[in-house]
LUMKOL-668624 format. One record per residue (C-alpha): residue number from 1; residue in one letter; x, y, z. Coordinates in Angstrom, 3 decimals. Layout:
% residues N
+-----+------+----------+----------+----------+
! pos ! code !     east !    north !       up !
+-----+------+----------+----------+----------+
! NUM !    a !        X !        Y !        Z !
...
+-----+------+----------+----------+----------+
***
This chain:
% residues 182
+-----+------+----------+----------+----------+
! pos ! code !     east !    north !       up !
+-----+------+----------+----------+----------+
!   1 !    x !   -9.172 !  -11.530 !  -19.174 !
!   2 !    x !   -8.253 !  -10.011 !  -16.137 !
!   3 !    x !   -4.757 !   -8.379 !  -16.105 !
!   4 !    x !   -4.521 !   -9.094 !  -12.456 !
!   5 !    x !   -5.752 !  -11.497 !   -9.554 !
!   6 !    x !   -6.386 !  -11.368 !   -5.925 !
!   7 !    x !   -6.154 !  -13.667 !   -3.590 !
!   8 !    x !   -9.632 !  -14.660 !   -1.774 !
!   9 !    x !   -9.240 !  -16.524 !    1.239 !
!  10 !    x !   -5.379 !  -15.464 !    2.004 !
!  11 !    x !   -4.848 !  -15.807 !    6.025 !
!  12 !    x !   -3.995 !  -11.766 !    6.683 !
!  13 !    x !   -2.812 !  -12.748 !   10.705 !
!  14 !    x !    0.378 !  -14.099 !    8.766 !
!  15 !    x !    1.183 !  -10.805 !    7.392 !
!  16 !    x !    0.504 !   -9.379 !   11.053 !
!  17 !    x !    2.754 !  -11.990 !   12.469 !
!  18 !    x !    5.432 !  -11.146 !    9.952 !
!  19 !    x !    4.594 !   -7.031 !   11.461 !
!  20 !    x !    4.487 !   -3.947 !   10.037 !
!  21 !    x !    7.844 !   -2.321 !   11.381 !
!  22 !    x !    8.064 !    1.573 !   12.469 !
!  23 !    x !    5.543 !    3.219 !   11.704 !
!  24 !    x !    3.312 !    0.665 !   10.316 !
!  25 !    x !    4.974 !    0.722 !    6.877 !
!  26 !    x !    4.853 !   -2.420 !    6.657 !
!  27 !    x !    7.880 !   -5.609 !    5.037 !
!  28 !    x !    8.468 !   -5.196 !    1.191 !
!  29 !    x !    7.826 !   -8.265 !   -0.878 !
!  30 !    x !    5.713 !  -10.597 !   -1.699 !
!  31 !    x !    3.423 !  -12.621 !    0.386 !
!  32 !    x !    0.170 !  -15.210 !    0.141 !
!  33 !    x !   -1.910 !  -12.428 !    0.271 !
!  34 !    x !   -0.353 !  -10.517 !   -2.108 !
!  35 !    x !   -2.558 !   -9.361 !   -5.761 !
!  36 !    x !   -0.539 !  -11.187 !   -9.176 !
!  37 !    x !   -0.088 !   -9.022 !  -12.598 !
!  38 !    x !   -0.448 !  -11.388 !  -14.943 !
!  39 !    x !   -0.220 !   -8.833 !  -17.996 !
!  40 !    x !    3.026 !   -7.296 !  -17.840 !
!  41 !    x !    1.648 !   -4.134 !  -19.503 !
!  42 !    x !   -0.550 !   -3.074 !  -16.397 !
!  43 !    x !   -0.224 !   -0.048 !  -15.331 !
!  44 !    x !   -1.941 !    1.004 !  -12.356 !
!  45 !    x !   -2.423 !   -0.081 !   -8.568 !
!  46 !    x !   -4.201 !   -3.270 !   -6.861 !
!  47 !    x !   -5.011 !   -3.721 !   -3.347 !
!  48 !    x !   -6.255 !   -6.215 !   -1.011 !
!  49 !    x !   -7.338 !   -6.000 !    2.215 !
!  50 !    x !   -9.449 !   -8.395 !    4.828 !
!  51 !    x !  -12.808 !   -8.437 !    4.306 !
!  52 !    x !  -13.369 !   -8.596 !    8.396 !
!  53 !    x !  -11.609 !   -7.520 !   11.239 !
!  54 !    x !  -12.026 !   -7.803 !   15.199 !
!  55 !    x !  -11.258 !   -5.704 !   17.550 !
!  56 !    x !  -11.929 !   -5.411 !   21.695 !
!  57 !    x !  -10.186 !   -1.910 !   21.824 !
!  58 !    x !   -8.852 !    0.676 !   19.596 !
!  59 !    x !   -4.775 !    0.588 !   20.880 !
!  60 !    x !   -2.465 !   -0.248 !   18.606 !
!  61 !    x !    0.098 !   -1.616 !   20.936 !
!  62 !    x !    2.013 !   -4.342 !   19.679 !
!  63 !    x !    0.190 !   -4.191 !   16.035 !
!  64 !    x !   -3.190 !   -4.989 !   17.835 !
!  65 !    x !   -5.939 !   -3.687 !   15.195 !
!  66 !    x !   -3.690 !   -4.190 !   12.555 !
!  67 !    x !   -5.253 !   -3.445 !    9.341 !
!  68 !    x !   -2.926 !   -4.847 !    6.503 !
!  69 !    x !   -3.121 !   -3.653 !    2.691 !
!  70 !    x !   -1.662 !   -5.854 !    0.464 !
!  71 !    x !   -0.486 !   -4.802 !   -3.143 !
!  72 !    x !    1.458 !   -4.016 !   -6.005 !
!  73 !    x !    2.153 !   -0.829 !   -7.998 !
!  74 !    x !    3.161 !   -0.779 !  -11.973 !
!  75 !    x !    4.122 !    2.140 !  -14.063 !
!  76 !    x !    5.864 !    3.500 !  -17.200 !
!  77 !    x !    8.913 !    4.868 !  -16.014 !
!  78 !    x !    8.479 !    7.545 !  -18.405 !
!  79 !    x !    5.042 !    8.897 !  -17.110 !
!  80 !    x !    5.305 !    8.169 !  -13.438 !
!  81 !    x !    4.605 !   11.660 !  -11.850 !
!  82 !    x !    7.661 !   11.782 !   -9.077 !
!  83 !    x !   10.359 !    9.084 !  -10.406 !
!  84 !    x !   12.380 !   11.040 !   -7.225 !
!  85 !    x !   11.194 !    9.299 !   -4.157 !
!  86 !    x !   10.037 !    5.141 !   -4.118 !
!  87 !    x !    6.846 !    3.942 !   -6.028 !
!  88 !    x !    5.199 !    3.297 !   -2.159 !
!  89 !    x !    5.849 !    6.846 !   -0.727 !
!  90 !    x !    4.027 !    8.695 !   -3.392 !
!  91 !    x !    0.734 !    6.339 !   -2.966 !
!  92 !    x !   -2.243 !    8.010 !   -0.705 !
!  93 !    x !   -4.608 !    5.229 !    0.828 !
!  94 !    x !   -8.054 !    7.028 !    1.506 !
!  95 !    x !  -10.257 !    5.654 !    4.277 !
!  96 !    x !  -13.962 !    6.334 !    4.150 !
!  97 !    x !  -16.274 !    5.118 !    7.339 !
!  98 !    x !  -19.658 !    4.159 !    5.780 !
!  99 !    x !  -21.860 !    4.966 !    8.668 !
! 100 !    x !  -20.098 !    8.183 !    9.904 !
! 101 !    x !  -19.268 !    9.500 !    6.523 !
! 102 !    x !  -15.804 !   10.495 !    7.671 !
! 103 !    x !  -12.365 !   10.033 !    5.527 !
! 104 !    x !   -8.799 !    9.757 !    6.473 !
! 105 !    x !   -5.538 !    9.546 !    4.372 !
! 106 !    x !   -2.170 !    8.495 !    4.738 !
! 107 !    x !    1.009 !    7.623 !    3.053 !
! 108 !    x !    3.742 !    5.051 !    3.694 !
! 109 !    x !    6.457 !    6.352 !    5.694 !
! 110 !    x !    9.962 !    7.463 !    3.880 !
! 111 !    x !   12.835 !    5.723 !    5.303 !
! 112 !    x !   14.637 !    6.354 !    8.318 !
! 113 !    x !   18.350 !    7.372 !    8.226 !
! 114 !    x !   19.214 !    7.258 !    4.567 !
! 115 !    x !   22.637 !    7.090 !    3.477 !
! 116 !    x !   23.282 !    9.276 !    1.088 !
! 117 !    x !   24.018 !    7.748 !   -2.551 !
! 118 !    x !   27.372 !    8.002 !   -3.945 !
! 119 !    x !   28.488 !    9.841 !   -6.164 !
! 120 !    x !   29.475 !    8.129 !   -9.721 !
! 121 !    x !   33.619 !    7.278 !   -9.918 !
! 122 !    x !   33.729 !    8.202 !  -13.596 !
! 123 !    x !   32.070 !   11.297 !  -15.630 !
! 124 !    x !   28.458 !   12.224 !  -14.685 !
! 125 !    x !   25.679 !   10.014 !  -13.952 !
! 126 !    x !   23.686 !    9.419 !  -16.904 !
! 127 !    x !   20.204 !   10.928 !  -16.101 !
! 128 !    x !   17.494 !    9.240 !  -18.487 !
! 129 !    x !   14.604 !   11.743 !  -20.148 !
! 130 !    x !   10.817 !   10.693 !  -19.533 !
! 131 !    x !   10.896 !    9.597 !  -23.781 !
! 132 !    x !   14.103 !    7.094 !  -22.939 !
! 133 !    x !   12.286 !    6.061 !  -20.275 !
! 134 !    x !    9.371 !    6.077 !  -21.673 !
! 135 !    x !    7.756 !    2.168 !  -22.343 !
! 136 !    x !    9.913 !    0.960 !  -19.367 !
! 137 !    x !    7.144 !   -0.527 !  -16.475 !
! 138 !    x !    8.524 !   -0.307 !  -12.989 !
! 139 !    x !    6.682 !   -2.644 !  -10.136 !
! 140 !    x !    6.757 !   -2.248 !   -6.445 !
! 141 !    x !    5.085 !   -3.897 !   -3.441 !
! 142 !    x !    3.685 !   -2.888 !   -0.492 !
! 143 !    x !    2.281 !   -4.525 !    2.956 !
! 144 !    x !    1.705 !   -1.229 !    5.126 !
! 145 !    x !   -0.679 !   -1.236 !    8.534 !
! 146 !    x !   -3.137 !    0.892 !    7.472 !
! 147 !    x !   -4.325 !    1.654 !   11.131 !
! 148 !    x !   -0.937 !    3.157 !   11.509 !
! 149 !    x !   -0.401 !    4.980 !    8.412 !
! 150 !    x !   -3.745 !    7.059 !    8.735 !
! 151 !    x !   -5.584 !    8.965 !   11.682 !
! 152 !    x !   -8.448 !    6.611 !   10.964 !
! 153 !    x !  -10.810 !    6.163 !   14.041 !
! 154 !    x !  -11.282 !    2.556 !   14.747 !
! 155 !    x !  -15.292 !    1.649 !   15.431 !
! 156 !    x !  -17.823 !   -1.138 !   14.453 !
! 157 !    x !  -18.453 !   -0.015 !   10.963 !
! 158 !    x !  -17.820 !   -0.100 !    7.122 !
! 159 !    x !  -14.496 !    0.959 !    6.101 !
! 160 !    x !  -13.972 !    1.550 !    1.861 !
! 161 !    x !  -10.429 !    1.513 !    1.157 !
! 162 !    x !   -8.119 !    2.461 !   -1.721 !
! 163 !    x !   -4.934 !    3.786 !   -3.023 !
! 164 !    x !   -4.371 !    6.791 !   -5.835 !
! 165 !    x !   -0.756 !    7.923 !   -6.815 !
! 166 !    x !   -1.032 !   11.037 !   -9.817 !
! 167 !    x !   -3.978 !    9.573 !  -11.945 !
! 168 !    x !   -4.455 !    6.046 !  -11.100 !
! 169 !    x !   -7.057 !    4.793 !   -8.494 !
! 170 !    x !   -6.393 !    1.048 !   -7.253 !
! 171 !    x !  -10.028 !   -1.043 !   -6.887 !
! 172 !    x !  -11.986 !   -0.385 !   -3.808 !
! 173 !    x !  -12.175 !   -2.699 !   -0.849 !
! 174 !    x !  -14.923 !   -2.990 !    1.745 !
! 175 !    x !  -13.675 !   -3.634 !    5.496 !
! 176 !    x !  -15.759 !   -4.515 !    7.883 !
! 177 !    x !  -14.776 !   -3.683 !   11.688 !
! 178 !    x !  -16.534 !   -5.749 !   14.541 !
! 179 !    x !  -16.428 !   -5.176 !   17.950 !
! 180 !    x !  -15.736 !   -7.721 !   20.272 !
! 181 !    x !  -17.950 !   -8.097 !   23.066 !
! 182 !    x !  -16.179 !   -9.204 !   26.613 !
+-----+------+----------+----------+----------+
***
């Protein structure tokens, strides 16, 4: 069995209703659109992504041309490569056009205006080693614009999407872009 599922006919315009926020990084959480884990032992990265898009003109204003990714990330705590920054900000989505054989990349943006944590009342902060953490699986979700979070070109085309963090590769998705004709 499949440790995971992914939606099939999910309505992405709701996600672009919901928008995508500065810099197209897009509203944590869950959504209808979002892939399940069903084995609670996955480790690893699932995407999805409309199958289709439309688009009269390549502007972005006002999230037109968005390009959601939906998905979820799992890891062991105790192998994940930079347990520094959040699960999201360490993935790379890779955009390949088909037909012009060209590839972008992008991350999720870093939030802005961070508030400092503070520092612990009593003693030190107990910092965990990789072996303590080591069998613990940590699980984030992501919703980003992809047209916003790469320097893709937007054109009638293929796009093949995915997302890699240290070793892990998500599944590939196939987007196709058509223009509208006025």
């Amino acid at each position: 069995m499949q440790p995971y599922s992914i939606p099939e006919n999910c309505d992405f315009n709701q996600i672009i209703k919901r928008g995508f926020g500065r810099d197209g990084r897009g509203l944590p959480g869950e959504n209808p659109c979002s892939p399940d884990i069903h084995d609670l032992k996955f480790v690893g990265i699932v995407i999805n992504a409309p199958k289709e898009i439309r688009f009269s003109s390549t502007e972005t204003e006002d999230d037109l041309n968005a390009i959601p990714v939906c998905g979820v990330q799992s890891h062991d705590a105790g192998t994940y490569i930079d347990r520094n920054g959040s699960l999201n900000q360490s993935l790379i989505f890779v955009v390949t056009d088909i037909k012009a054989n060209a590839t972008w990349s992008g991350r999720i943006p870093g939030p802005q205006n961070l508030v400092p944590q503070p520092k612990p009342l009593h003693g030190e902060e107990k910092i965990f080693t990789r072996e303590e953490m080591k069998g613990r699986i940590i699980r984030q979700r992501f919703n980003p614009n992809l047209f916003n979070i790469t320097s893709m070109v937007l054109r009638e085309t293929e796009y093949i999407v995915y997302a890699t963090v240290g070793p892990y590769k998500s599944n590939v998705v196939t987007i196709k872009a058509i223009k509208e004709r006025k």
